[in-house]
C-alpha positions in Angstrom: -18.3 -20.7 2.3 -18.4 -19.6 -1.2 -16.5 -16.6 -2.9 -19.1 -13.9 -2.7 -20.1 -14.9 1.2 -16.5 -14.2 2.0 -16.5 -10.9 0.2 -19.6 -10.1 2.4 -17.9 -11.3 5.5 -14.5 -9.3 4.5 -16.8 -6.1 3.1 -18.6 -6.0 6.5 -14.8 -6.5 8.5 -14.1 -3.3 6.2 -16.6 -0.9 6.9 -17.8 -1.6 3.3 -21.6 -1.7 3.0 -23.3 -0.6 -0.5 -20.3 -0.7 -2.3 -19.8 -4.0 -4.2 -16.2 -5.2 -4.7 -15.0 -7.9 -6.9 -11.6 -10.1 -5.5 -9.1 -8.3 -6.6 -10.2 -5.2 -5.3 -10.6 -7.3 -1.5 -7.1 -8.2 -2.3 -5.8 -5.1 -3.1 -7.5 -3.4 0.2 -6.2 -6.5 2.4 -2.7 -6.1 0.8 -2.7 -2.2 1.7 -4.0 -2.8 5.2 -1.1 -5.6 5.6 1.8 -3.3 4.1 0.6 0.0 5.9 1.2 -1.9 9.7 5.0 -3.3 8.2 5.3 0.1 6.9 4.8 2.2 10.3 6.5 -0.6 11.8 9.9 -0.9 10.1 9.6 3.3 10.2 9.4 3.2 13.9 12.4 0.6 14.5 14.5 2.3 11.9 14.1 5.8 13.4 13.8 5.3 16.9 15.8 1.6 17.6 18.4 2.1 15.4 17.3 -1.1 13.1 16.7 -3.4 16.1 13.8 -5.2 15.4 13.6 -6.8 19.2 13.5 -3.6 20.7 10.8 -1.9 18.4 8.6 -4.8 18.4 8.7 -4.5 22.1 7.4 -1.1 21.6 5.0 -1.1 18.8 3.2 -4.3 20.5 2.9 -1.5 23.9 1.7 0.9 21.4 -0.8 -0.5 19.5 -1.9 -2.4 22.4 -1.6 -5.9 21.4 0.3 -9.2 21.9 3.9 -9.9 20.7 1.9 -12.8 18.5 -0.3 -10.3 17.1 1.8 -7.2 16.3 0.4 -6.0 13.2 -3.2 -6.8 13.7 -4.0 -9.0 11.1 -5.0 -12.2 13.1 -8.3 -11.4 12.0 -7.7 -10.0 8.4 -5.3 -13.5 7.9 -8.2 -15.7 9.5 -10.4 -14.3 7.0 -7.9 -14.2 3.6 -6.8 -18.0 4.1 -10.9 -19.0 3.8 -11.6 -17.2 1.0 -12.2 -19.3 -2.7 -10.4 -17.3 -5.3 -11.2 -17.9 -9.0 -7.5 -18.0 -9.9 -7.9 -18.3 -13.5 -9.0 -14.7 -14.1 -6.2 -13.5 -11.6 -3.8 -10.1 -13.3 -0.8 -9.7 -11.9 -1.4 -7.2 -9.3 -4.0 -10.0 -7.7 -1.5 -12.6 -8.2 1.3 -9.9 -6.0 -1.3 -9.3 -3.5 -2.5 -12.9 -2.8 1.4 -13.5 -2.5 2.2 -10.8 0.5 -0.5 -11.9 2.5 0.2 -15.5 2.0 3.8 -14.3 3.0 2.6 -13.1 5.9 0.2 -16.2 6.3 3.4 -18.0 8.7 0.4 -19.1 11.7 -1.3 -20.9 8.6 1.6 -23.1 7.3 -0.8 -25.9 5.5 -2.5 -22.9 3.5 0.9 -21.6 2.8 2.1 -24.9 1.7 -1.3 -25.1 -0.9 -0.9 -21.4 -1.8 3.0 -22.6 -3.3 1.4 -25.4 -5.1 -1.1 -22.9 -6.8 1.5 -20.1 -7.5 3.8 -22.5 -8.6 0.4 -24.2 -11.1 -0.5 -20.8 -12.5 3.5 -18.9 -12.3 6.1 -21.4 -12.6 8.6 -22.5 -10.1 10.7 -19.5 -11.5 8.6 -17.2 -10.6 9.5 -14.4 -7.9 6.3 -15.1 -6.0 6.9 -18.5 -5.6 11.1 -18.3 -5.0 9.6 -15.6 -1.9 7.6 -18.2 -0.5 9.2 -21.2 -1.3 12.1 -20.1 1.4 9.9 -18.5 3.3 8.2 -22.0 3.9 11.6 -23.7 4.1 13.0 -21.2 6.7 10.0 -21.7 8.8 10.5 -25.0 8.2 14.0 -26.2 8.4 15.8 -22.9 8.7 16.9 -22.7 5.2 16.3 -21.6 2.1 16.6 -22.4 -1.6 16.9 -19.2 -3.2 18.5 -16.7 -0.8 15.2 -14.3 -0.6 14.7 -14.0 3.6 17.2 -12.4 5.2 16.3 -14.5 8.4 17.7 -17.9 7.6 21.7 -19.7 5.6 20.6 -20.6 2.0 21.7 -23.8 1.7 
């Protein structure tokens, strides 16, 4: 599936009809879909579970009506990023910041993950902050450590 198929497909998951949208603005709208869930979220298990992130993702699952697997919704909106061709060359660096969250948040898809590194670390650098952010995220997933000390969820090592 080419580039502009998959802005169709994503366009019509959207709501988006007439209106044509290049990639970065599809990244930018996937990006703020994928931040707002985290967002009302970590609001909910900071103000009513006292930071325990067990508890409230007990409870946001129950309210938003979906599995433990699935809390945020974005099964779909993930499915549908990881397929998608980009033309990386004429990525800015708000595209490059958006491709990076919801690779972040790619963890079912660890082989794209493991790609998307290899291209951040192609067009950014191994010293970039993108690539540090996934590089232990990959690694924690991984081997339950991390290089660089960004995730909060595994020892750097």
């Amino acid at each position: 599936m080419n580039l502009h198929e998959n802005i169709q497909r994503i366009k019509q998951m959207m709501g988006v009809i007439n209106e044509e949208k290049n990639q970065s603005d599809i990244l930018s709208q996937m990006a703020k879909e994928d931040q707002s869930e985290r967002n009302e979220y970590s609001n909910l298990v900071q103000n009513e579970f006292d930071g325990d992130y067990e508890k409230g993702g007990d409870e946001y699952s129950k309210i938003k009506n979906r599995d433990r697997d699935n809390i945020f919704g974005d099964k779909d909106r993930l499915s549908n990023f990881i397929k998608m061709n980009f033309d990386f060359d004429s990525f800015i660096k708000k595209d490059w910041d958006n491709y990076w969250i919801l690779t972040q948040h790619s963890d079912p898809f660890p082989e794209f993950q493991e790609e998307a590194l290899k291209i951040i670390k192609k067009y950014l650098g191994d010293e970039d902050e993108n690539f540090k952010y996934l590089h232990d995220r990959i690694s924690c997933n991984k081997n339950g450590t991390q290089k660089y000390g960004t995730q909060n969820i595994c020892e750097k090592r």
